[in-house]
N, C-alpha and C positions, 0 to 999 in steps of 0.2 A: 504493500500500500504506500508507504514513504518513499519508494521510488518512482514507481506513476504520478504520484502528488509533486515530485521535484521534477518528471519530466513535463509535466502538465506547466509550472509553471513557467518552465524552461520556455517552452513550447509559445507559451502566451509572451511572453517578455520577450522573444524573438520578432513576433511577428507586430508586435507593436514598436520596438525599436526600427523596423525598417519599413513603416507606415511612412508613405509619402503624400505629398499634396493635401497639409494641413493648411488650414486660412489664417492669415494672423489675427489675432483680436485686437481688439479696441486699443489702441494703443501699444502696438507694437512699433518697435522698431525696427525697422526696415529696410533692406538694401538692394543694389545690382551691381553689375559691373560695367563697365566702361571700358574706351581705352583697347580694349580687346583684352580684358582682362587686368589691365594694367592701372586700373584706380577704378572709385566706388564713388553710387551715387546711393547718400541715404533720405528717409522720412518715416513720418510717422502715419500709421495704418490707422485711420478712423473706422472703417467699415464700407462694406458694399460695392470695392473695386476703386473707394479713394483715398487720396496719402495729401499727407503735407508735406510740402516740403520745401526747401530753398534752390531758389533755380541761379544758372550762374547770372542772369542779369538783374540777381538780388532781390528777386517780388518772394514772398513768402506769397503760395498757391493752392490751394486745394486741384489736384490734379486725376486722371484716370491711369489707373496702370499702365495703359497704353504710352497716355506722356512719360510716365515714371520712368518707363524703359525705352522710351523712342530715340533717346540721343542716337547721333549720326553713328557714334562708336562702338553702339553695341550690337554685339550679331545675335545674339541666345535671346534676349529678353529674360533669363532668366530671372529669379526672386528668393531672397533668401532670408527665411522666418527666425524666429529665435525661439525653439522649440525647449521643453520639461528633457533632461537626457533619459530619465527612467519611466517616460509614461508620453503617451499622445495625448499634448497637449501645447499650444502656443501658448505665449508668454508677453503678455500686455499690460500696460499699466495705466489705466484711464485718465487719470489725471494731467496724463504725458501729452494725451489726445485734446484733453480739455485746454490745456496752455498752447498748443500749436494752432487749436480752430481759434482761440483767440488772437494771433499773431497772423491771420490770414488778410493777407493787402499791405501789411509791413513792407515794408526795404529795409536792405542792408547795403554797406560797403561790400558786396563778394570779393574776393580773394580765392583763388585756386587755392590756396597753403591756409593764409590766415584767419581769412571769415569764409567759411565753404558750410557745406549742408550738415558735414557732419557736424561741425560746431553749431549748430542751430538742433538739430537732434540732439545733441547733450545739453544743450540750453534747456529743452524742452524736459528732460531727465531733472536736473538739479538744478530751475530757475535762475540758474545763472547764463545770457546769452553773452557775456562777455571770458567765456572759458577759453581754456588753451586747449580743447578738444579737436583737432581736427584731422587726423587720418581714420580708420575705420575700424583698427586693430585697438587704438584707445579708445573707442566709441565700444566696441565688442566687450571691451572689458570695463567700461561703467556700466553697460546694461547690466551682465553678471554680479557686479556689485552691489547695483541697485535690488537686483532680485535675491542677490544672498545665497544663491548657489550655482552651479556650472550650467552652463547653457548651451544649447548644441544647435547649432544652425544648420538648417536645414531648406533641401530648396522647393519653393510653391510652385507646380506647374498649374496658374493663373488662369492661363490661356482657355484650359476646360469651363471654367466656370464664365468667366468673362469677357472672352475674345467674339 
């Protein structure tokens, strides 16, 4: 019996670790790639196929997936969630979402390096939009902090639900 019952749960915990095409929730943060891989565009997942985010000509936008990933640079359009590592489940922080539809119609100074998206995505984290956050690997690791344990990203093929 205790071995059926561990391959049972074996069993379960496999097939939910490699469960794909989870949505983000409310308040997720959110990314793609660009570049051909070679730098990241982030925001924040409100719901229903729209993100906030900061665009490089500085408008803070409530945008569709489509824009998310439309830059010239990307080929995949892929999406990548910030998923629970031991359970199917995304990982959103409402509050996140509540401060970014607030900041929709804002400008900023954009800067590729200094004021970029992902520093408005950690603004959006810790109310602070004057942070020193701006590559995606810092960004990666305030989410985690924020949420207080490891987080696995994971990619949304979008396209089924939305395109």
């Amino acid at each position: 019996m205790t071995d059926w019952l561990i391959s049972t749960i074996e069993s379960i915990r496999n097939r939910i670790m490699t469960r794909e095409n989870l949505e983000p929730s409310y308040g997720s943060v959110i990314y793609t790639e660009l570049g051909f891989g070679s730098m990241e565009h982030s925001g924040i997942y409100i719901s229903d196929g729209k993100v906030i985010c900061l665009g490089g000509d500085g408008q803070i936008r409530q945008v569709t997936l489509n824009e998310f990933t439309g830059h010239i640079t990307t080929f995949n359009h892929e999406i990548y969630v910030p998923c629970y590592p031991d359970w199917d489940g995304t990982i959103g922080f409402p509050e996140v979402a509540y401060r970014a539809s607030d900041m929709v119609g804002q400008h900023r100074n954009y800067n590729l390096v200094m004021d970029n998206c992902h520093q408005f995505c950690a603004g959006c984290l810790i109310e602070d939009s004057e942070n020193s956050i701006n590559f995606i690997w810092m960004l990666k690791d305030l989410v985690e902090r924020k949420h207080g344990e490891k987080v696995l990203w994971k990619k949304w093929n979008w396209k089924e639900k939305y395109n």
